[in-house]
C-alpha positions as semicolon CSV with decimal commas, in nm:
position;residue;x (nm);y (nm);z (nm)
1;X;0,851;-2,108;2,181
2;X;0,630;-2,085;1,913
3;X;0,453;-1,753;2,039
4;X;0,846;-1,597;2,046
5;X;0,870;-1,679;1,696
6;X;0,548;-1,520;1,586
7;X;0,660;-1,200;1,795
8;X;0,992;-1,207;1,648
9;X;0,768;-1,118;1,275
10;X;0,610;-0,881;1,403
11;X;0,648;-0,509;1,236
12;X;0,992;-0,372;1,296
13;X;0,843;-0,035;1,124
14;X;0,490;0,022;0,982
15;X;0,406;0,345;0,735
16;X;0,043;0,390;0,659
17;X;-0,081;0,614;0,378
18;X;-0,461;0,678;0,352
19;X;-0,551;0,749;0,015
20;X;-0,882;0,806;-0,062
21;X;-1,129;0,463;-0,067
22;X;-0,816;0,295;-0,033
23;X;-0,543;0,242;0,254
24;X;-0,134;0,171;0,186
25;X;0,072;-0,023;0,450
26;X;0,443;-0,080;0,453
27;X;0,546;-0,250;0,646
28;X;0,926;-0,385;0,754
29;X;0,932;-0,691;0,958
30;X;1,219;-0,935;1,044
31;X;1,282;-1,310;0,953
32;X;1,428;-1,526;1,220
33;X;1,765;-1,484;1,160
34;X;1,683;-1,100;1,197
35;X;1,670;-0,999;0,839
36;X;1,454;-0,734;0,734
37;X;1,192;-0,765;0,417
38;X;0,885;-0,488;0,337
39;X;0,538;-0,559;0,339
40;X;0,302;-0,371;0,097
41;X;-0,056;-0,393;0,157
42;X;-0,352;-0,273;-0,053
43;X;-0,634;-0,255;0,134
44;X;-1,004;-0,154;0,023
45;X;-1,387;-0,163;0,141
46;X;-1,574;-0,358;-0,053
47;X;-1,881;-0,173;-0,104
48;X;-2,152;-0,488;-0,126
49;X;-2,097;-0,576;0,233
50;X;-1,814;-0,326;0,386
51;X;-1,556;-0,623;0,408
52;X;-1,222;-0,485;0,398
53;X;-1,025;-0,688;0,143
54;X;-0,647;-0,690;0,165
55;X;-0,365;-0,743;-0,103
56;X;-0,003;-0,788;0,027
57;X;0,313;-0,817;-0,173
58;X;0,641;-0,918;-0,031
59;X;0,924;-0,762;-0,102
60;X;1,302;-0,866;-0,032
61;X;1,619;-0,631;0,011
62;X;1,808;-0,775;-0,204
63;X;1,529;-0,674;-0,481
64;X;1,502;-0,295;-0,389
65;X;1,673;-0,160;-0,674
66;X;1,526;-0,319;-0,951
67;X;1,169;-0,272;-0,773
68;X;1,220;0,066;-0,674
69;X;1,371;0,164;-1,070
70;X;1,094;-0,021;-1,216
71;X;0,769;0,153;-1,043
72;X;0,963;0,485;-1,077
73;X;1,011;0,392;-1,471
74;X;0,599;0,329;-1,467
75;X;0,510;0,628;-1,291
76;X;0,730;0,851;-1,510
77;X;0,546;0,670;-1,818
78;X;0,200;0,743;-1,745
79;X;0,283;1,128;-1,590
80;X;0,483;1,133;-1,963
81;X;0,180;1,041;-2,135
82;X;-0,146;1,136;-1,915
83;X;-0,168;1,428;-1,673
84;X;-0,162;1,334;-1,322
85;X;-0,302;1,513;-1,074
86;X;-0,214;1,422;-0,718
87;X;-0,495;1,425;-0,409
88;X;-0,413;1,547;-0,088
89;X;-0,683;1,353;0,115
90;X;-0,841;1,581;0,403
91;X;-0,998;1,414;0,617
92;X;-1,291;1,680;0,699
93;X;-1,633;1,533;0,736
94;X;-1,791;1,894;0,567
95;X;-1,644;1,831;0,239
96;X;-1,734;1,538;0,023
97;X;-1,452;1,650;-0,264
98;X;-1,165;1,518;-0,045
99;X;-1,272;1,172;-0,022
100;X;-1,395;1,181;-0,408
101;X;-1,282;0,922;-0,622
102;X;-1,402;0,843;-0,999
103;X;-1,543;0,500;-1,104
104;X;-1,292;0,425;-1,353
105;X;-1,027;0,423;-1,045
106;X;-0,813;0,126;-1,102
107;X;-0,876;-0,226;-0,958
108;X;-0,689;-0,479;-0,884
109;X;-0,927;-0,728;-0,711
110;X;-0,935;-1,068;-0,821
């Protein structure tokens, strides 16, 4: 019974976004009583030994709103106050400016 359980969490739908050094997951998975809840995963290369090192939030439906209105609140803020300049990632193996990404990128690694 206990392998049922652990199928029953597995992903119901899974997005993921490559961007750059970095890869995005979200993913929607069920509880056992069938309720849905997102997944968001960070995850990154580490460069000193080529570990991938993941960061996962959790995030419930009945937060959605105030999540969604708070990142969009953010984003507005910094395209307000910086210019932001959105990469579309190609992956072509010819061109090294696709995959470029500066050193002050953010981190959030602990």
């Amino acid at each position: 019974m206990g392998d049922f359980d652990n199928k029953e969490r597995e992903e119901v739908f899974s997005k993921k976004v490559r961007a750059g050094k970095r890869t995005y997951f979200f993913d929607v998975k069920a509880t056992r009583s069938n309720d849905y809840y997102v997944t968001v995963t960070e995850s990154k290369k580490r460069l000193e030994d080529g570990v991938f090192i993941k960061h996962k939030i959790f995030l419930y439906k009945e937060d959605f709103e105030k999540f969604a209105e708070g990142l969009k609140e953010t984003i507005d803020y910094v395209k307000a106050n910086q210019e932001v300049v959105e990469k579309r990632y190609e992956y072509n193996e010819n061109s090294t400016e696709s995959t470029k990404v500066s050193d002050d990128d953010f981190n959030f690694e602990i």
